[in-house]
C-alpha positions in Angstrom: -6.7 -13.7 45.1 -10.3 -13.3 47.1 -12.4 -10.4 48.1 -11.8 -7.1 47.8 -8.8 -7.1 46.0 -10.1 -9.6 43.3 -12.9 -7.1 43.0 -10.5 -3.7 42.9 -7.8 -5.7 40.4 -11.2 -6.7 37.9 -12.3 -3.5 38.5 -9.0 -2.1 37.2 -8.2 -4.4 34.6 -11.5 -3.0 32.9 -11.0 0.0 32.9 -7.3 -1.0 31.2 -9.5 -2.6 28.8 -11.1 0.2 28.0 -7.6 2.1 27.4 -6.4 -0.4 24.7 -9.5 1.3 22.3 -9.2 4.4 20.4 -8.0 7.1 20.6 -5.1 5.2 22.2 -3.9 2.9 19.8 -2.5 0.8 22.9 -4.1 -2.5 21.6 -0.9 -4.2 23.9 -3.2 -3.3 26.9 -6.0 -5.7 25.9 -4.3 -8.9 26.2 -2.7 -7.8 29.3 -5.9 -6.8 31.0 -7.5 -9.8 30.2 -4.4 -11.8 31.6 -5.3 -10.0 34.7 -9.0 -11.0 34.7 -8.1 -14.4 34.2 -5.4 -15.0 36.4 -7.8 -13.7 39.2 -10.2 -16.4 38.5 -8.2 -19.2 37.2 -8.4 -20.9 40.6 -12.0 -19.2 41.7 -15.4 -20.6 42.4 -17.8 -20.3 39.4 -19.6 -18.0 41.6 -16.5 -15.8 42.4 -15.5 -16.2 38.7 -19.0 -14.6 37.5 -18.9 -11.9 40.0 -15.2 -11.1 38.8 -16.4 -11.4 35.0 -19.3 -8.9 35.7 -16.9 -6.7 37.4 -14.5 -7.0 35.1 -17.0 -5.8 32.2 -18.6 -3.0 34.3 -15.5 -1.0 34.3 -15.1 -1.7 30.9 -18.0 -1.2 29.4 -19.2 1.8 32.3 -16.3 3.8 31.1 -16.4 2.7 27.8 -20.1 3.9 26.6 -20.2 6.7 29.4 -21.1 9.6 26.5 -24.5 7.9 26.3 -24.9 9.9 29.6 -24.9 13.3 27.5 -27.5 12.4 25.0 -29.6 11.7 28.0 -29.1 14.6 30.2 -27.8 17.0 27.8 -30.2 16.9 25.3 -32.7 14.3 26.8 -33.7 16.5 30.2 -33.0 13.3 32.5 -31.5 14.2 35.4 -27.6 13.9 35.3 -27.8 11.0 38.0 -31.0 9.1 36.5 -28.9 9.1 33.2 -25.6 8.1 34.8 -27.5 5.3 36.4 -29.1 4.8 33.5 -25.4 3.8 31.6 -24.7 1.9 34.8 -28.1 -0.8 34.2 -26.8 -0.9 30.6 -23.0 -1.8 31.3 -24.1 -4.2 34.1 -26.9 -5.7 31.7 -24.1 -6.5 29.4 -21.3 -7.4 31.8 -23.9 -10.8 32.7 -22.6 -12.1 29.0 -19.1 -12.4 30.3 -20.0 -13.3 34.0 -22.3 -15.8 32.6 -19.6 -17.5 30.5 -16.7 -17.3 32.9 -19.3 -18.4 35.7 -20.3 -21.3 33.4 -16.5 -22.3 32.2 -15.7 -22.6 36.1 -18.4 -24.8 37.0 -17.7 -27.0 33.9 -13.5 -26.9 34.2 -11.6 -27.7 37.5 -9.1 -24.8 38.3 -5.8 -25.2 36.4 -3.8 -24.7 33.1 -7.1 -26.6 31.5 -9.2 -23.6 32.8 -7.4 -20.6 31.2 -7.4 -22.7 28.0 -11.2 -22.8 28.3 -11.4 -19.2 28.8 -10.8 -17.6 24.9 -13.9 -19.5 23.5 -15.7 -18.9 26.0 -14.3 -15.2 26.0 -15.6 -15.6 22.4 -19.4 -17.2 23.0 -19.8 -13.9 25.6 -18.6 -11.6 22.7 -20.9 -12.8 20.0 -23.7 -13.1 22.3 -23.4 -9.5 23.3 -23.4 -8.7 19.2 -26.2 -10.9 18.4 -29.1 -10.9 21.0 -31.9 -8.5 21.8 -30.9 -6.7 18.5 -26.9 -6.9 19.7 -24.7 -4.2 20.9 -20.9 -5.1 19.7 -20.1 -1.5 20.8 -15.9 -1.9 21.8 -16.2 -5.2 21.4 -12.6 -6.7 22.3 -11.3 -7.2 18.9 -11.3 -3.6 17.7 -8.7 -2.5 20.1 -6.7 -4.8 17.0 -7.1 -2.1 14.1 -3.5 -2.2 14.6 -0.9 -4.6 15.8 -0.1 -8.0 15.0 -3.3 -9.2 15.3 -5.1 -6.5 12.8 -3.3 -9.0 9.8 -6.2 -11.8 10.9 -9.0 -9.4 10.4 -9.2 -10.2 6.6 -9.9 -14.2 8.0 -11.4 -14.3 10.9 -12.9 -10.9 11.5 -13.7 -8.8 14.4 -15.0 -11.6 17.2 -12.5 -14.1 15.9 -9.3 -11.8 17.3 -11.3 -11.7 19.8 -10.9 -15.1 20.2 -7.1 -15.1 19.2 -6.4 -12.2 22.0 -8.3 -14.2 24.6 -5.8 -17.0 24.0 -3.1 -14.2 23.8 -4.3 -13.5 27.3 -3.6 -17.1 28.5 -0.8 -17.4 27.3 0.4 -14.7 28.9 -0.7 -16.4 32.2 0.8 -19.3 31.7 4.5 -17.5 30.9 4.1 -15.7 34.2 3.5 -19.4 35.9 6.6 -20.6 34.1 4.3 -23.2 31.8 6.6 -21.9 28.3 5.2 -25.2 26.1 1.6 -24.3 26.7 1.9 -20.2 26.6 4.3 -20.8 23.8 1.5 -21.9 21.2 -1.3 -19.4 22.9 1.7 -16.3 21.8 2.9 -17.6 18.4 -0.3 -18.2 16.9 -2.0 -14.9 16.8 1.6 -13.5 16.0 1.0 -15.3 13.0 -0.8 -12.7 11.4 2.0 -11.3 10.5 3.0 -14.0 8.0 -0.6 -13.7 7.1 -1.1 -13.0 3.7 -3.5 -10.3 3.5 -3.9 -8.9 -0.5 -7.3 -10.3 -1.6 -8.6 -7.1 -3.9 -7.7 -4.9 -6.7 -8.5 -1.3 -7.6 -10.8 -0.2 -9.9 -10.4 3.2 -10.1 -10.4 6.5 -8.4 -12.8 8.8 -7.0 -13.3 12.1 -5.9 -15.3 12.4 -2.9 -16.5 15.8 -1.0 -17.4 14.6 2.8 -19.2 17.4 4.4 -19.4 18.2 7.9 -21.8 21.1 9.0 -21.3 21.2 12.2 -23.8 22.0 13.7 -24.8 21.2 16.9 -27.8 18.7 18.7 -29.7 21.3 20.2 -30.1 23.2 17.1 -29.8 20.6 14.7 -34.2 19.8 15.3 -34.8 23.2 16.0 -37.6 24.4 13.5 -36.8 27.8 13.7 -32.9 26.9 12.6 -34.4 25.0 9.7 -34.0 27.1 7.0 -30.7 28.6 7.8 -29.3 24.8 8.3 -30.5 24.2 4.7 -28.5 27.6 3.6 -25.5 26.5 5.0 -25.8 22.9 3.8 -26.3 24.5 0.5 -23.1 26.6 0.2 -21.0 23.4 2.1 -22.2 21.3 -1.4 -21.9 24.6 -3.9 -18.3 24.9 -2.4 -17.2 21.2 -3.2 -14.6 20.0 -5.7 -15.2 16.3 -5.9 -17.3 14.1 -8.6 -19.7 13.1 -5.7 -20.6 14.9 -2.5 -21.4 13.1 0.6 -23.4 14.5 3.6 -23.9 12.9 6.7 -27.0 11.2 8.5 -30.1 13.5 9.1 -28.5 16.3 7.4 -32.2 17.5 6.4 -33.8 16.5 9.7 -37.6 16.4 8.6 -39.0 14.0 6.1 -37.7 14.6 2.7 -41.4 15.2 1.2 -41.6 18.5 3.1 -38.7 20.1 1.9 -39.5 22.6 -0.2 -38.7 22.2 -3.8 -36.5 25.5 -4.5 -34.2 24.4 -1.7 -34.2 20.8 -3.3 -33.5 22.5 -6.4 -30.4 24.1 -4.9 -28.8 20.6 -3.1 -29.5 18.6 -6.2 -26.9 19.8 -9.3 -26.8 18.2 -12.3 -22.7 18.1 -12.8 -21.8 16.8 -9.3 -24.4 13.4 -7.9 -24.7 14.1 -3.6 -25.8 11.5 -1.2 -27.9 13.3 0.9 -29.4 12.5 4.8 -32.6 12.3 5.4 -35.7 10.5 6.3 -38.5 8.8 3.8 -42.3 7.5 4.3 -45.1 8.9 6.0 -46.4 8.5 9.7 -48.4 6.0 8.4 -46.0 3.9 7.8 -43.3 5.0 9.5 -40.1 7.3 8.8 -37.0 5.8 7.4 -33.7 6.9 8.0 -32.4 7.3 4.9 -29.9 8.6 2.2 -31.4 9.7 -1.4 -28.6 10.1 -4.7 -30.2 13.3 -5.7 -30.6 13.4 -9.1 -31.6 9.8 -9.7 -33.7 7.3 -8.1 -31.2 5.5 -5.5 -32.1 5.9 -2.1 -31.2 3.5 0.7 -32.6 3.2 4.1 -30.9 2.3 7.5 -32.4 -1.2 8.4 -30.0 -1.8 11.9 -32.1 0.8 14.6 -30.6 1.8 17.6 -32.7 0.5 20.8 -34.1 3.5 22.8 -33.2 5.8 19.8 -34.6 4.8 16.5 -37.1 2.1 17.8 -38.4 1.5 21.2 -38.0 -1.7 22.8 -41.7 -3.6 24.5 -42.2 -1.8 27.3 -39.4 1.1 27.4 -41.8 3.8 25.8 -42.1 5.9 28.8 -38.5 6.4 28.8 -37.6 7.0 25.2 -40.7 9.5 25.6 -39.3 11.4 28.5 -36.3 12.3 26.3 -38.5 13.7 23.7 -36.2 12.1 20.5 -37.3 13.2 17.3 -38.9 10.5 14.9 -37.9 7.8 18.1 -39.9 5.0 16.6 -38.7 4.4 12.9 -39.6 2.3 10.3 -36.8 -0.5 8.9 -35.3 0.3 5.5 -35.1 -2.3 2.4 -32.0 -3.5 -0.1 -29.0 -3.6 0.2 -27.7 -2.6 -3.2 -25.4 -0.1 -3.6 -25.0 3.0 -5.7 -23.9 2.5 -9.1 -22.0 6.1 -9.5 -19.0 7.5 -11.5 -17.9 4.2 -12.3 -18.1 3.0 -8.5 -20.4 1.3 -6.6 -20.4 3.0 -3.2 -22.8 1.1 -0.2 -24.2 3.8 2.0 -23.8 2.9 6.0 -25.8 5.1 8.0 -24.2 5.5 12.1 -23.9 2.4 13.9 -25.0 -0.2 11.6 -21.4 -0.2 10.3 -20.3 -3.0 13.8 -22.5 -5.1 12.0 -20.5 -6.6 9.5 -22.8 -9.7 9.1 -25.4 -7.8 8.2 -24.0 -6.2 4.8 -21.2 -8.7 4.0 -23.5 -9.8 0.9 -22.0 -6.3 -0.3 -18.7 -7.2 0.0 -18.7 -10.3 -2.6 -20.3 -11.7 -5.6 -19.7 -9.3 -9.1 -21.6 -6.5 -8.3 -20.3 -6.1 -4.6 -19.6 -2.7 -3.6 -16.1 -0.8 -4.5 -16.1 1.1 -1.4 -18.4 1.9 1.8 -19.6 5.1 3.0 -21.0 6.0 6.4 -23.0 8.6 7.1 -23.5 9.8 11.0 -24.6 12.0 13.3 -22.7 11.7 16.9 -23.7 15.4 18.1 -25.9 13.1 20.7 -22.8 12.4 22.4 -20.2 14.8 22.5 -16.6 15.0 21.0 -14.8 12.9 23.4 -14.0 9.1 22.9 -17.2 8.5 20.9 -16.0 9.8 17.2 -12.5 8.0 17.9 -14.4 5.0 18.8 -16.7 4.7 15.9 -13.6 5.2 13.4 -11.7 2.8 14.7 -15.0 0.4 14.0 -15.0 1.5 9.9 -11.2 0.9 9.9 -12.1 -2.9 11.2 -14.6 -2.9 8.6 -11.8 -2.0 5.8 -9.6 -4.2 6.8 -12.7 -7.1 7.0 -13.3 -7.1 4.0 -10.4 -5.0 2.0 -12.6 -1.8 1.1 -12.2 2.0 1.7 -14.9 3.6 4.3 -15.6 7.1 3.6 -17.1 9.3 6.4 -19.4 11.7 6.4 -20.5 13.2 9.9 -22.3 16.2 11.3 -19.8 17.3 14.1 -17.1 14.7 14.0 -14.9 11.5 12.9 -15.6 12.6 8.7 -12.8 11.0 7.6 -11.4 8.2 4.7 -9.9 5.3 5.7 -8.0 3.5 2.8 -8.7 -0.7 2.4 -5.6 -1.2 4.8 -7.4 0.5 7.6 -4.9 3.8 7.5 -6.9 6.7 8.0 -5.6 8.9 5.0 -7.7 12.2 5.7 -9.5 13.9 8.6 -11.7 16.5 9.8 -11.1 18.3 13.1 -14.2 17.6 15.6 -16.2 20.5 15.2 -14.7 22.4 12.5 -17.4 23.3 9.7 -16.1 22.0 6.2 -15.7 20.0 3.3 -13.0 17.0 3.1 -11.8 16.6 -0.3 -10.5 12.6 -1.0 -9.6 10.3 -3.3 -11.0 6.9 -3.2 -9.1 3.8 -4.3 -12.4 1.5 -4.9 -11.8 -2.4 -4.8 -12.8 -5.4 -6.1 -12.3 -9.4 -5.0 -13.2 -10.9 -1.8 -11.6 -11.4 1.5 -11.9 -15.1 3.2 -13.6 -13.6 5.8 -16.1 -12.1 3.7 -16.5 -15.3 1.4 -17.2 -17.6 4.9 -19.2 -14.6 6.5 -21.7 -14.3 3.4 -22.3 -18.4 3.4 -22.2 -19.1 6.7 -22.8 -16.1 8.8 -21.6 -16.3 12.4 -22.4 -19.9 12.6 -18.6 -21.0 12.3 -17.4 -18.8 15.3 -20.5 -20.3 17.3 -20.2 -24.1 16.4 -16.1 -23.3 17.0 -16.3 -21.9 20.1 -18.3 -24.5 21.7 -16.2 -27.8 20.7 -13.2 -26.0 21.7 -14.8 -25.9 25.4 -16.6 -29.0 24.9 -12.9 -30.8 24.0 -11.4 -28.9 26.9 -13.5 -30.3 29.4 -13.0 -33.8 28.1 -9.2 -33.1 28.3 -9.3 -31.8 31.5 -11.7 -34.3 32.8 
């Protein structure tokens, strides 16, 4: 296949990729539309196989991250097409990590049955050097589209880039049963069916909780607004008079100014005695910078979001005339410190604040050893972006994080995705998008350890690296 069609079919297959993710569920269209990527370039030119790659992840990841276009225009004041080509320069940016591998894995492995082999780890190296460089940016990376399916019953082992790995050899095999080759697509099927022989019960409960999620709902262009301020803070008051649980939970930036200038009546008001709230908001000075951060009213727990956002909570060398043309409040923040969690009601909940839940690596010490969390709660505001795609997405990250590491996620967000997802990744309770309330759960906290979370917390990524690389380098040798 050559030319224009290659391109259109690449073209297509991402944006099939991009259908396999939430809200779909259709995790069966991953595999199949990276079959179609690689049968277009099992027989290419490394050169024609990294332009297909780069295609290939353009439509995915173009119509994949496409809402970044509203907090841009919307509520940036970038013109609609600087911002849309602004979400193009980001999805082809990260399209090079897969053109770059599949480029690299042609030039290195002659066209064949060898080839498509080669193809998962490399699928892999591309996937954990999108999560991991410049700050990383796992945002739909493949394996999430696996929250359910036969492959969600490795996530407790490998984790999120390792079915990535296993659908990439899904994806082969596949290939070779179209070509007729059953003894090597046999193998490439069969073993990530196999996690559904998996065993997959590595915790116990300790306990119930109550939890009141609140989400205000109120919307991005009012949410900064200094003249909204104080009836914001009135209706955040009555959402946490009105709860019924043993803790209340409010999402990111709830109190959008540092937490020092509140005044102290109204802090008075949020913080009863009888009932412990998490509450959003930012710490320090501009000294030395504001921290995104969530404070246990009542006691001295606060924690502070240390995983920034590029071009929204810190600016990147040289990108400050952009970030300042969007006028973002507080743009340039200052990192947070521990990691603890929050010893309350006999749990120990670990706050997550917006997207530094896809970073699984970087809290995993939280998920092991005896004082490891009981459950995880995230707290976020996606108002930037709208209602569409975005809030599915980001759930269906937390529910690969339960499954990780065998621990309920609570959610706690301003217009959208508030939700609790039990240690199975089931979403047991929901919010409407947009729809002003408080979401009365019960927790089922866990303890124990999940092998993935053991081998994550020693190792890091290292394993799926050092794997990845003498699978290709043992390819080529075979094939050689």
């Amino acid at each position: 296949m050559k030319g224009a069609r290659a391109a259109a079919v690449a073209l297509a297959a991402g944006l099939l990729h991009t259908a396999s993710f939430a809200p779909t569920g259709a995790w069966y269209l991953q595999p199949i539309a990276l079959a179609l990527l690689f049968a277009t370039i099992e027989q290419a030119t490394p050169r024609f196989a990294a332009l297909v790659g780069a295609l290939f992840g353009f439509g995915w990841l173009a119509s994949g991250l496409w809402w970044l276009h509203i907090s841009m225009h919307q509520f940036g004041g970038i013109p609609w097409l600087l911002a849309a080509l602004a979400v193009a320069l980001l999805a082809a940016f990260l399209s090079g990590f897969y053109a770059l591998a599949l480029g690299l894995t042609a030039r290195w492995i002659a066209p064949g049955r060898w080839r498509l082999l080669a193809f998962a780890p490399a699928w892999l190296l591309a996937e954990l050097a999108r999560a991991t460089w410049l700050s990383g940016f796992p945002w739909i990376a493949a394996g999430y589209a696996h929250t359910v399916g036969p492959l969600a019953g490795w996530a407790p082992w490998v984790g999120v880039y390792g079915i990535s790995a296993l659908a990439a050899l899904a994806a082969a095999g596949l290939v070779w049963l179209k070509r007729g080759a059953v003894a090597w697509a046999a193998p490439a099927l069969l073993i990530p069916l196999a996690g559904l022989l998996l065993p997959q019960d590595f915790t116990t409960s300790t306990g119930r909780l109550a939890l009141s999620l609140v989400q205000p709902s109120i919307p991005q262009d009012q949410k900064f607004d200094p003249a909204r301020f104080a009836a914001n803070l009135e209706l955040l008051a009555r959402l946490i008079e009105s709860a019924r649980g043993q803790v209340v939970i409010t999402p990111e930036s709830v109190v959008p100014l540092p937490l020092a200038e509140l005044d102290r009546a109204t802090l008075v008001r949020l913080a009863r005695p009888e009932r412990p709230a998490l509450l959003g908001a930012f710490l320090g000075n501009a000294d030395e910078g504001f921290v995104n951060s969530v404070v246990a009213l009542g006691s001295d727990y606060h924690y502070g979001k240390r995983h920034l956002l590029p071009f929204g909570e810190f600016i990147p060398p040289g990108f400050g005339w952009f970030v300042h043309a969007m006028n973002i409040p507080l743009d340039d923040q200052a990192r947070g410190g521990h990691q603890r969690p929050w010893a309350v009601a006999g749990q120990r909940l670990r706050p997550l604040i917006c997207y530094e839940d896809l970073f699984g690596e970087d809290f995993v010490q939280s998920a092991v050893g005896p004082d490891a969390a009981t459950a995880f709660v995230n707290v976020s505001n996606l108002a930037w972006f709208g209602t569409v795609m975005i809030q599915d997405q980001h759930l269906q990250f937390s529910q690969m994080r339960a499954l990780e590491f065998q621990r309920p996620v609570a959610r706690s967000t301003n217009t959208g995705a508030t939700a609790l997802v039990d240690h199975h990744g089931h979403i047991t309770a929901r919010l409407p998008a947009l729809q002003r309330g408080v979401l009365e759960v019960e927790v089922d906290g866990r303890s124990g350890s999940t092998p993935y979370a053991r081998w994550l917390a020693a190792l890091g990524l290292w394993p799926l690296w050092l794997l990845s690389l003498l699978a290709l380098a043992g390819v080529r040798r075979a094939a050689s």
